[in-house]
Residue frames relative to the residue before (quaternion, step in Angstrom):
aa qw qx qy qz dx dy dz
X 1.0000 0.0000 0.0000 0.0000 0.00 0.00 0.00
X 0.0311 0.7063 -0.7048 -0.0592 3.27 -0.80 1.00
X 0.1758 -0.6242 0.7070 0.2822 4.13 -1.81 -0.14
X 0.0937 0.8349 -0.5321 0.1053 3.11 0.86 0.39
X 0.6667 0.5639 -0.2514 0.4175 3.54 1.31 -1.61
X 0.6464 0.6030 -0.3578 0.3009 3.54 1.15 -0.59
X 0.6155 0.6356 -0.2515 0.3922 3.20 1.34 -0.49
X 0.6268 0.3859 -0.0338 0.6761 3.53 2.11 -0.44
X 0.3817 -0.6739 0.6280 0.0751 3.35 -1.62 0.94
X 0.3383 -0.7319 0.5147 0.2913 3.61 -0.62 1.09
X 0.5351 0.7117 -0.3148 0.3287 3.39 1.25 -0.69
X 0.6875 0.4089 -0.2730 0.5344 3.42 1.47 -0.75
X 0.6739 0.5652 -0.2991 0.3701 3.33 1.09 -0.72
X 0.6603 0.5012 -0.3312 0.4506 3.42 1.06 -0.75
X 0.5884 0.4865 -0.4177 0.4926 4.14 1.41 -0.04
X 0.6414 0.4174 -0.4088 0.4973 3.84 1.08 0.24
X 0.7399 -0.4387 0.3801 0.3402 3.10 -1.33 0.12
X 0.3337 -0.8493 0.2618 0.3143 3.38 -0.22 0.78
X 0.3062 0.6033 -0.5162 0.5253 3.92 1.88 0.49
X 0.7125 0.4669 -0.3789 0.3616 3.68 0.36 -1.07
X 0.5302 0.6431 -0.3359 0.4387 3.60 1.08 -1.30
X 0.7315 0.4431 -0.1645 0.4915 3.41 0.44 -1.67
X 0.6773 0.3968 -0.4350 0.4412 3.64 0.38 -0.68
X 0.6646 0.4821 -0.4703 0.3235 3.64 0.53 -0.80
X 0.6297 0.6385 -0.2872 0.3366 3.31 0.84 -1.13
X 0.6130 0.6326 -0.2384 0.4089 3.54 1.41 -0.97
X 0.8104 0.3834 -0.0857 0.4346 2.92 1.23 -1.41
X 0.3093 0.6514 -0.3610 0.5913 3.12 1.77 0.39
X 0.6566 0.3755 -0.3479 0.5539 3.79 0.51 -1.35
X 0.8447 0.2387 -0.3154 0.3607 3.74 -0.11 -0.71
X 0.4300 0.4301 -0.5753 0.5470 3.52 0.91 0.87
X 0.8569 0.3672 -0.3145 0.1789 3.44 -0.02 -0.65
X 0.5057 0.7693 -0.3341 0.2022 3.16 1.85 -1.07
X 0.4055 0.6136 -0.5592 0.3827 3.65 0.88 -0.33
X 0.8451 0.4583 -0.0402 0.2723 3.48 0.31 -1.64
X 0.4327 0.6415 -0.2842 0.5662 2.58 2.22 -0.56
X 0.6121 0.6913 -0.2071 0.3233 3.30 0.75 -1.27
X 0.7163 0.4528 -0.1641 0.5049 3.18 0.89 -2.03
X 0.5093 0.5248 -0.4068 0.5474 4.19 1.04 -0.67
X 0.7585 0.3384 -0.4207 0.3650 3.78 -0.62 -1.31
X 0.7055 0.5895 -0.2039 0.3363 3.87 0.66 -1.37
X 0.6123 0.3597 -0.2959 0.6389 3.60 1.46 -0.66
X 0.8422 0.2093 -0.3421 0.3605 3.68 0.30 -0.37
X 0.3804 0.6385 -0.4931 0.4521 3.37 1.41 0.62
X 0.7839 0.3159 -0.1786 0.5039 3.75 0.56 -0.75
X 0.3418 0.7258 -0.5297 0.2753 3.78 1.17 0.05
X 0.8462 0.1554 -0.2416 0.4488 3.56 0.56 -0.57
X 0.7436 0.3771 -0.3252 0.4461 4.11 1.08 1.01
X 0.6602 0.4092 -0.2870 0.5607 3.12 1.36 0.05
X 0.4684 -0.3631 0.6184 0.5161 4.10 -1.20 -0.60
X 0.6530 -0.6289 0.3821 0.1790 3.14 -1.48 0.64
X 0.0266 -0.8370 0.5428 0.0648 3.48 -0.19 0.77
X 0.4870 -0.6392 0.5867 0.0997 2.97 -1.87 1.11
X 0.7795 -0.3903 0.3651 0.3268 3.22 -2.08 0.09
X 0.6727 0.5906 -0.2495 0.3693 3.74 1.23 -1.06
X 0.4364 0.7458 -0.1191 0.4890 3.07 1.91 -1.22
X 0.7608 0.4575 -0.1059 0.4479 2.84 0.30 -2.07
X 0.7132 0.2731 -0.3196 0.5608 4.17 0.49 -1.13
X 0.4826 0.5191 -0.5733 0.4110 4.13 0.76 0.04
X 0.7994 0.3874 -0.2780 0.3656 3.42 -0.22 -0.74
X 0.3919 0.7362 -0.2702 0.4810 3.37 1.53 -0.70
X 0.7372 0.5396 -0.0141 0.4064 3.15 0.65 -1.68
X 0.5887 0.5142 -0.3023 0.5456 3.50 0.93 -1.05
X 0.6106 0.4983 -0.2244 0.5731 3.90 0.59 -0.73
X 0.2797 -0.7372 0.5645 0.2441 3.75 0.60 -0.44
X 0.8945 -0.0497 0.0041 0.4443 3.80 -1.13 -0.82
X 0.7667 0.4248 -0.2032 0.4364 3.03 1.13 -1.28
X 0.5520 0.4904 -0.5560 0.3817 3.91 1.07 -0.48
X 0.5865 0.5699 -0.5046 0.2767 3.83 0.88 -0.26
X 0.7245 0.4813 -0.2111 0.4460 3.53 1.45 -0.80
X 0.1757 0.7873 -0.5708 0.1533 3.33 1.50 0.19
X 0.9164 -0.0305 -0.0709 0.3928 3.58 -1.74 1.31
X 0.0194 -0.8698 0.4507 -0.1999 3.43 1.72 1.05
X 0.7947 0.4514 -0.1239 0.3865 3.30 0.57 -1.63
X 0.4364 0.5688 -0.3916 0.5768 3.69 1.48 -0.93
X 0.6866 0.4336 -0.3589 0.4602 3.62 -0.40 -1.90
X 0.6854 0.4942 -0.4156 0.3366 3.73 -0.28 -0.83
X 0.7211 0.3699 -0.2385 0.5350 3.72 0.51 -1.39
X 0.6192 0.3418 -0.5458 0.4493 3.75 0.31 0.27
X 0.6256 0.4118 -0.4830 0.4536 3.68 0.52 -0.70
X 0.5349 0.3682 -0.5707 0.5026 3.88 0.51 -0.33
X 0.8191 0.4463 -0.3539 0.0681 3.35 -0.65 -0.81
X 0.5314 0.5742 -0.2394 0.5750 2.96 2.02 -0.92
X 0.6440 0.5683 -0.3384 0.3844 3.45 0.57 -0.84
X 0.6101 0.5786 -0.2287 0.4906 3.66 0.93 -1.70
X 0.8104 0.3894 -0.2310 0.3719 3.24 0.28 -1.35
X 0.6538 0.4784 -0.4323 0.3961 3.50 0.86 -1.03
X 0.6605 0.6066 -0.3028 0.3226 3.62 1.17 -0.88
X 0.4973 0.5858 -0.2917 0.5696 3.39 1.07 -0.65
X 0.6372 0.5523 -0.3841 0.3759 3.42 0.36 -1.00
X 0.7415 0.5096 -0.1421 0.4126 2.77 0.40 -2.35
X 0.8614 0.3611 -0.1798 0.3086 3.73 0.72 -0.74
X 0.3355 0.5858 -0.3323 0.6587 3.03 2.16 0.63
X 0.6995 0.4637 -0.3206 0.4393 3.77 0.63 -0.68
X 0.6416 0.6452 -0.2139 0.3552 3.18 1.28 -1.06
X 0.5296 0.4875 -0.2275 0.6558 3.20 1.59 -0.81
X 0.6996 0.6140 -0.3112 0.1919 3.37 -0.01 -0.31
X 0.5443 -0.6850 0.3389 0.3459 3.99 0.27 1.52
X 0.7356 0.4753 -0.2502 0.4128 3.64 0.97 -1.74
X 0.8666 0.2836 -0.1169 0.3936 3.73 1.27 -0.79
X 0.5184 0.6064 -0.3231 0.5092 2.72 1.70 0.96
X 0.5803 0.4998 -0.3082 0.5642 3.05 2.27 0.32
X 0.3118 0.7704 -0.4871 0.2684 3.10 1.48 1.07
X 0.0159 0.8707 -0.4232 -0.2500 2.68 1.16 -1.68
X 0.4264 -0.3198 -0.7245 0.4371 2.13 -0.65 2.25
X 0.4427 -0.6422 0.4494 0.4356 3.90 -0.92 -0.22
X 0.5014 0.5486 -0.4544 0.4910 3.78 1.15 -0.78
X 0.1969 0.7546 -0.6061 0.1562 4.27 -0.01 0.97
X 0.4992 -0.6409 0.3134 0.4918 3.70 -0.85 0.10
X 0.6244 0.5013 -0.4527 0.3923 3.44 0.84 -0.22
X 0.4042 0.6469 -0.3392 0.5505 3.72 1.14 -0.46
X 0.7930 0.2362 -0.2050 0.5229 3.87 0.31 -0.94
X 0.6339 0.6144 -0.3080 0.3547 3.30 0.77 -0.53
X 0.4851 0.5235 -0.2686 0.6469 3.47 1.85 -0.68
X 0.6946 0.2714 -0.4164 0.5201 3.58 -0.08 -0.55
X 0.6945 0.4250 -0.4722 0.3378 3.68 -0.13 -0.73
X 0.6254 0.5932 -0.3070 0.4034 3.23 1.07 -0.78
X 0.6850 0.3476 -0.2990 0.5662 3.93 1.15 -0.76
X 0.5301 0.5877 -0.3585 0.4949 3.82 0.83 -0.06
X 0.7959 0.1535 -0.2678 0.5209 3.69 0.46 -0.55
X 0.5246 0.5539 -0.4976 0.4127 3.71 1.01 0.47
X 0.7386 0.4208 -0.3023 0.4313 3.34 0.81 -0.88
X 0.6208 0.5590 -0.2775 0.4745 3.79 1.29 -0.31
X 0.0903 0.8196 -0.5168 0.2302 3.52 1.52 -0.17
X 0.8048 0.5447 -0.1037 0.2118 3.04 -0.21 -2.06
X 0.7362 0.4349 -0.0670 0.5142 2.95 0.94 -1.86
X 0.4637 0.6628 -0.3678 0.4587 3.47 1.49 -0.77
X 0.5238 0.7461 -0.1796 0.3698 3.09 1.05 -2.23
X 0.8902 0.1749 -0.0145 0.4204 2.94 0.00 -1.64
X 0.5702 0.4276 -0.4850 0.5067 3.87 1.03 -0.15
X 0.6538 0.3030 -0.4464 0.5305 4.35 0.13 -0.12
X 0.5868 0.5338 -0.4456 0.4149 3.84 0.20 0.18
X 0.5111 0.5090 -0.2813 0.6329 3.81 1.30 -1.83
X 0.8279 0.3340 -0.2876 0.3468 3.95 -0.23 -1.56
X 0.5551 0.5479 -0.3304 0.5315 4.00 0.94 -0.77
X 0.6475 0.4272 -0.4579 0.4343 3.71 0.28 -0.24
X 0.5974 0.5467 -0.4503 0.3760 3.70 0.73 -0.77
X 0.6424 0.4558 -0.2952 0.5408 4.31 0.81 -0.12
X 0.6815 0.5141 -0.1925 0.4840 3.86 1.25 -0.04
X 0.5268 -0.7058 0.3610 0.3065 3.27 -0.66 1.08
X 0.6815 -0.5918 0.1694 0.3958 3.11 -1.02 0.55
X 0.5350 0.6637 -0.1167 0.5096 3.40 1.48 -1.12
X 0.7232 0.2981 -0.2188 0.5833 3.54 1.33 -0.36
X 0.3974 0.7381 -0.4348 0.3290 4.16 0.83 0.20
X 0.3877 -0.7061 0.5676 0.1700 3.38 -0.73 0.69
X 0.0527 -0.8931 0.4442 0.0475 3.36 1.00 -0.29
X 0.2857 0.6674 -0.6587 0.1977 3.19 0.10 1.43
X 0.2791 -0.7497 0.5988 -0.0386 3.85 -0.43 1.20
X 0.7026 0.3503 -0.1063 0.6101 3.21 0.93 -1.54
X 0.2733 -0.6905 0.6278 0.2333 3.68 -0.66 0.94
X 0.6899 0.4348 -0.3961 0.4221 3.62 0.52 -0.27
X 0.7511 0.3079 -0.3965 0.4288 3.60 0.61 -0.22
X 0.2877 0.6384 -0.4877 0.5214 4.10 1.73 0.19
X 0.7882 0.3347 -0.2673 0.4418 3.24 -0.02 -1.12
X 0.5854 0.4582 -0.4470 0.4976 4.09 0.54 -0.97
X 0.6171 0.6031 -0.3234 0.3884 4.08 0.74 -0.84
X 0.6973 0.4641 -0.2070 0.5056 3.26 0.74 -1.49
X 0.5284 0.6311 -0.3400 0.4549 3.96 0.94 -0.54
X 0.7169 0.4630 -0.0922 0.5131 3.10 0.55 -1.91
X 0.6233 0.5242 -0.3242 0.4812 3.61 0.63 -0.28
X 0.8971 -0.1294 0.0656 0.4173 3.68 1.29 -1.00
X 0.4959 -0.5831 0.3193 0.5587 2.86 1.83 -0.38
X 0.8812 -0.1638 0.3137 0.3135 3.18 -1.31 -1.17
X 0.5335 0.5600 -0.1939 0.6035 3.11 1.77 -1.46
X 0.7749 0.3251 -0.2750 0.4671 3.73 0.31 -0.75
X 0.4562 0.6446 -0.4450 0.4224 3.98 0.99 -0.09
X 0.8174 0.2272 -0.1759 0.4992 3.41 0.65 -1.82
X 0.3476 0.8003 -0.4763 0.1084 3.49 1.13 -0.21
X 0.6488 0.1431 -0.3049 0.6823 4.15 -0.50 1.84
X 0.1331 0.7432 -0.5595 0.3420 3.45 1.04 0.58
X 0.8475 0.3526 -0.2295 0.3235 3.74 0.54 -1.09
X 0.7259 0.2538 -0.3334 0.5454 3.37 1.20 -0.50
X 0.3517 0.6161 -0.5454 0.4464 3.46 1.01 0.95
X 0.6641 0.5406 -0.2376 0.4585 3.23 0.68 -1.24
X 0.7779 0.2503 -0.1872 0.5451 3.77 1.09 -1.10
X 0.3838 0.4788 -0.5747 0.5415 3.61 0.70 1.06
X 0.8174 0.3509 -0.2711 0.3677 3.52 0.26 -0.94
X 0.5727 0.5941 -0.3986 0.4002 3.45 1.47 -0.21
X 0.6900 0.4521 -0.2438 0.5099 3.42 1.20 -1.67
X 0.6277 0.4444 -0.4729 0.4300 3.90 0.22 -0.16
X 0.6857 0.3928 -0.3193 0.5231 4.03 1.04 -0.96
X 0.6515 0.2500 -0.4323 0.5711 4.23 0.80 0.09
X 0.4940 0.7440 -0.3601 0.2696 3.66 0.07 0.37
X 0.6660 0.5667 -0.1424 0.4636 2.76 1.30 -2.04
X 0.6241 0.6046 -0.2953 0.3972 3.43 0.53 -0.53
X 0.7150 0.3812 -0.0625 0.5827 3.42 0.31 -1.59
X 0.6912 0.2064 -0.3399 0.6034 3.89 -0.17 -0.48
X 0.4323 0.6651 -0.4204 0.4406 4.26 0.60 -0.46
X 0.7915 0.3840 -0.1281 0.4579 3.41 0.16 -1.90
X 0.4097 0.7532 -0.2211 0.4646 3.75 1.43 -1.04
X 0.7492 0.4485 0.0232 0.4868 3.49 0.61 -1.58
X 0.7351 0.4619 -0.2069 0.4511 3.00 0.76 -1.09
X 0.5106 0.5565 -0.3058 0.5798 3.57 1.47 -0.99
X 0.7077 0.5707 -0.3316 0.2521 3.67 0.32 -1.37
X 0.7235 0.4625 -0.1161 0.4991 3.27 1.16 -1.62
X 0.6098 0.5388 -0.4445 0.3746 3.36 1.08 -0.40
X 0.6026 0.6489 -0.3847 0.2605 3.44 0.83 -0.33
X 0.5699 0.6104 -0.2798 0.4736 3.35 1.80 -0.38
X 0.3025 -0.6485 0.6542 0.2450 3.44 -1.52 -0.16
X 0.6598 0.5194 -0.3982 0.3692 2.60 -1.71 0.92
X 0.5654 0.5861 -0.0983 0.5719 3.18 1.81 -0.80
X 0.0806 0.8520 -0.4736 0.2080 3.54 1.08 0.93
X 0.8192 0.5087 -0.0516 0.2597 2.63 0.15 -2.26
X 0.4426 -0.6994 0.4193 0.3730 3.91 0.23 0.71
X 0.6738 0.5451 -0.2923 0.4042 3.13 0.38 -1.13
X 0.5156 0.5945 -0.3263 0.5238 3.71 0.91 -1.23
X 0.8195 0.3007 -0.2007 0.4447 3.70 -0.29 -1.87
X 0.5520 0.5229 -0.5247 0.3827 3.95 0.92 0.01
X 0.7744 0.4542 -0.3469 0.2715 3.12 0.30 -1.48
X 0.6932 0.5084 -0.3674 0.3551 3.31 1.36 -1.14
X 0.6473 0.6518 -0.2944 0.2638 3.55 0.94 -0.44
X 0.4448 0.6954 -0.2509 0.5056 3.06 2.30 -0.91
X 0.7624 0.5793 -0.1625 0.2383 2.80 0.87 -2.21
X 0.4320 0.7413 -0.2468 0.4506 3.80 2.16 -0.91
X 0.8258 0.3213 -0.0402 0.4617 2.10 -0.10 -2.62
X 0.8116 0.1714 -0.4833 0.2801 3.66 -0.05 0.19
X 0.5104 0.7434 -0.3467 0.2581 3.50 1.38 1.09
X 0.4881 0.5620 -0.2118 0.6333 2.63 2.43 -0.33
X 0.7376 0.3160 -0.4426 0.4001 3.25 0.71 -0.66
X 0.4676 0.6766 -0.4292 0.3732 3.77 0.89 -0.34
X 0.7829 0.2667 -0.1642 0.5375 3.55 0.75 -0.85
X 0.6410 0.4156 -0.4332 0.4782 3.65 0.77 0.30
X 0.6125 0.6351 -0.2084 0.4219 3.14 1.44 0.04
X 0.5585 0.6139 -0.3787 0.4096 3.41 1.39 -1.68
X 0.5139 0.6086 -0.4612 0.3910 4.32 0.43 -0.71
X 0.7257 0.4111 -0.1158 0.5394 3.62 0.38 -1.24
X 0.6515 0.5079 -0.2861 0.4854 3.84 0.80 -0.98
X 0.7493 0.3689 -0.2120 0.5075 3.54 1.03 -0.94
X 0.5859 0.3253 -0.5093 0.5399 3.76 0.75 0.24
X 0.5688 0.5414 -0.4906 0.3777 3.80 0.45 -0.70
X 0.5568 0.6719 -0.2756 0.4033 3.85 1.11 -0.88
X 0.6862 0.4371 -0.1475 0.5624 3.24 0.70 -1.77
X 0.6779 0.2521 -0.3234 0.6102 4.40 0.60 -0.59
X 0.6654 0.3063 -0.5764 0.3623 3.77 -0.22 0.47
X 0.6440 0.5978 -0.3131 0.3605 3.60 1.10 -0.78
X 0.6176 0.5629 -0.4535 0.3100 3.25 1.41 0.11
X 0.4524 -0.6625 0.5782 0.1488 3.24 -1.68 1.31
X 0.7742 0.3131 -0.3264 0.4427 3.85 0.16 0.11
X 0.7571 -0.3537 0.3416 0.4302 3.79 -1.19 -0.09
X 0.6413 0.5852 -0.2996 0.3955 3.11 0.71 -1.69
X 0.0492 -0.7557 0.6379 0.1399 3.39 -1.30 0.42
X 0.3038 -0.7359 0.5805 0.1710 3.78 -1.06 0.76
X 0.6641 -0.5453 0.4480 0.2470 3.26 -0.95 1.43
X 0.3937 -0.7023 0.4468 0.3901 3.68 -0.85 0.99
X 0.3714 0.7039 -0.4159 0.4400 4.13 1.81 -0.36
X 0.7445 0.2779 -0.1716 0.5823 3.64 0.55 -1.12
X 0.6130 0.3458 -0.5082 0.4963 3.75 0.08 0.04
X 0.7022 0.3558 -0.4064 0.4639 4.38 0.51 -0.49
X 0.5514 0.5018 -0.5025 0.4378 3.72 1.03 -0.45
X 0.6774 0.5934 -0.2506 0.3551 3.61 0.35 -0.68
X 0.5083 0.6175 -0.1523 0.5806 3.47 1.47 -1.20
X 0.6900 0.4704 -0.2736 0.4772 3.75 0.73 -1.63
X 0.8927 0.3509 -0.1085 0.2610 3.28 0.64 -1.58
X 0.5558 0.5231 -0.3468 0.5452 3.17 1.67 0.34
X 0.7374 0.0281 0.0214 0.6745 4.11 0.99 -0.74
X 0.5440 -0.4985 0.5949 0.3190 3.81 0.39 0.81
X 0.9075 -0.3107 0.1822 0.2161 2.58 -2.59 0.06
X 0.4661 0.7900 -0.1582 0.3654 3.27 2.04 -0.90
X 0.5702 0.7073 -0.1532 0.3887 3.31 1.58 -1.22
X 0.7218 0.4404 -0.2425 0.4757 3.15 1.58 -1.18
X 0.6930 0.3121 -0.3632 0.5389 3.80 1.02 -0.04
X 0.2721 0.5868 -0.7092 0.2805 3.84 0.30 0.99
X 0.7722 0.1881 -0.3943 0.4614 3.17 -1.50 0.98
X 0.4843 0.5917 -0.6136 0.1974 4.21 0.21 0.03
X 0.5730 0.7156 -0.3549 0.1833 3.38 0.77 -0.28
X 0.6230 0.4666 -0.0887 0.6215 2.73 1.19 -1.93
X 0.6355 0.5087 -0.3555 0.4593 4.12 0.92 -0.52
X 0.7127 0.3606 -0.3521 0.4879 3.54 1.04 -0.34
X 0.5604 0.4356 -0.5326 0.4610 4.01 1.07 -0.25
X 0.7342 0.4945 -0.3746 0.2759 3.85 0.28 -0.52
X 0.5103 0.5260 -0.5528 0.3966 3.39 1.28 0.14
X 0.5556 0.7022 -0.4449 0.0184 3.48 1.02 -1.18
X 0.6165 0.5881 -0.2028 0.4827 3.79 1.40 -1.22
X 0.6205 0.4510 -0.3061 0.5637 3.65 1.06 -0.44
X 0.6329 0.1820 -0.4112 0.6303 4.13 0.48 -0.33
X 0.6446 0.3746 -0.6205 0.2433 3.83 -0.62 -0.35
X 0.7372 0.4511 -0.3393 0.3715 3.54 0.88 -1.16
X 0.5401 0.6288 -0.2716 0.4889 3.55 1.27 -0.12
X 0.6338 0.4855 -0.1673 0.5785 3.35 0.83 -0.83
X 0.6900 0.3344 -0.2697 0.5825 3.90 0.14 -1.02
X 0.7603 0.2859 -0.4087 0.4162 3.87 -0.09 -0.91
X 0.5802 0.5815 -0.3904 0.4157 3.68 0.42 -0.86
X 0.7377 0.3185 -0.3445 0.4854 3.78 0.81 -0.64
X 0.5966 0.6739 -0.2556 0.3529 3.72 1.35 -0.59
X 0.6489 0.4320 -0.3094 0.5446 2.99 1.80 -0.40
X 0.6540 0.6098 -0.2226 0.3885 3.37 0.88 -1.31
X 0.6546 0.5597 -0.2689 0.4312 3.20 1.49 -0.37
X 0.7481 0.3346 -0.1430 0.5550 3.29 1.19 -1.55
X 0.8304 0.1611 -0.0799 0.5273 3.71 0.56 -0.67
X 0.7614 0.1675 -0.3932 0.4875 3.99 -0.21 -0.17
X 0.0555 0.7509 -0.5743 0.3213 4.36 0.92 1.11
């Protein structure tokens, strides 16, 4: 699970080229993954370990030197490819389309909400398999799942259940990625009204970034609840699956109501690199070439 998307407007992305779109987004994941890291690992262990913190989190990191910061680097990447590809394709198949182009505008929330929605089904897996790769870095050594190789993780994760166990949390994957891609808008537009009331707030660039910088802080923390059970059902190692009821009863009864916002912290520093680089290119084009 990444919110990475919350921090960004398909609406801008879909007027750039879509290599550029994708590249920003990449380079967002490998600015952020440190932080990315420090989120999956605290809300992976929220309901089997004592609670662990951010200080914790860059100690152990640390022992491992450069790379314990990049821990399951390569997993995290191939969902953001996949989620990204797919949601785009979607979004640009829909766009063409006679029946949803009599929406008017077509970029609507139910319109985004479908693509987010086929984006975080088809990324399941890779999701799967990047909080498994990153969750192992907080586990003894004797207990890792070691999948390094995303291709043999994934041949593992098959062999373990088939298909059914690949997309298993498929659904509240699927409705994380929907409610962060109908959101943006409305809590977006919200913001945008809010800040306008100030001065000083001329400068486009200025009122983007800050508006990104909100809207993808609210959604990050109205989100972390849903982000942290979606955590706990990809992180599972066995067929079995535990009701998402028993995975919040647990959560309640080990750190109360609190339990559900472990990790918003580290989830709100990792958007920061994804809206600056979003914000500056999105105006860099719009300035020199889509004007």
């Amino acid at each position: 699970m990444n919110n990475s998307d919350a921090g960004s407007s398909l609406e801008q992305f879909v007027k750039m080229p879509v290599y550029v779109g994708f590249l920003i987004k990449m380079t967002a994941q490998l600015l952020s993954h440190p932080m990315e890291l420090v989120r999956v690992n605290i809300q992976a262990n929220v309901i089997h370990h004592s609670r662990l913190n951010m200080q914790n989190m860059f100690r152990l990191m640390a022992r491992h030197g450069l790379p314990g910061f990049y821990y399951g680097i390569v997993a995290s990447g191939l969902r953001c490819t996949v989620h990204t590809l797919s949601t785009y394709t979607l979004f640009y198949s829909l766009r063409d389309n006679k029946y949803v182009l009599m929406l008017k505008p077509y970029n609507t929330s139910t319109v985004l909400g479908l693509t987010g929605f086929w984006g975080g089904v088809m990324a399941t897996p890779f999701a799967k398999l990047a909080v498994i790769r990153q969750a192992d870095l907080t586990r003894s050594s004797y207990q890792r799942r070691n999948y390094r190789n995303f291709w043999l993780g994934l041949k593992c994760m098959y062999r373990k259940g088939g298909f059914i166990y690949l997309f298993n949390g498929w659904k509240i994957n699927a409705f994380s990625s929907t409610s962060v891609a109908m959101l943006y808008n409305p809590v977006s537009d919200k913001v945008h009204t809010l800040i306008s009331w100030f001065h000083g707030l001329d400068e486009p660039w200025l009122s983007d970034l800050i508006t990104m910088a909100l809207t993808g802080g609210i959604i990050t923390v109205i989100m972390t609840p849903v982000d942290g059970i979606a955590i706990l059902t990809l992180n599972e190692s066995s067929y079995g699956h535990h009701s998402y009821s028993y995975m919040c009863r647990k959560i309640i009864k080990r750190h109360g109501y609190r339990g559900f916002f472990f990790g918003w912290r580290p989830a709100l520093l990792a958007l920061v690199p994804h809206t600056l680089l979003a914000t500056i290119v999105y105006r860099v084009l719009l300035d020199r070439y889509l004007s």
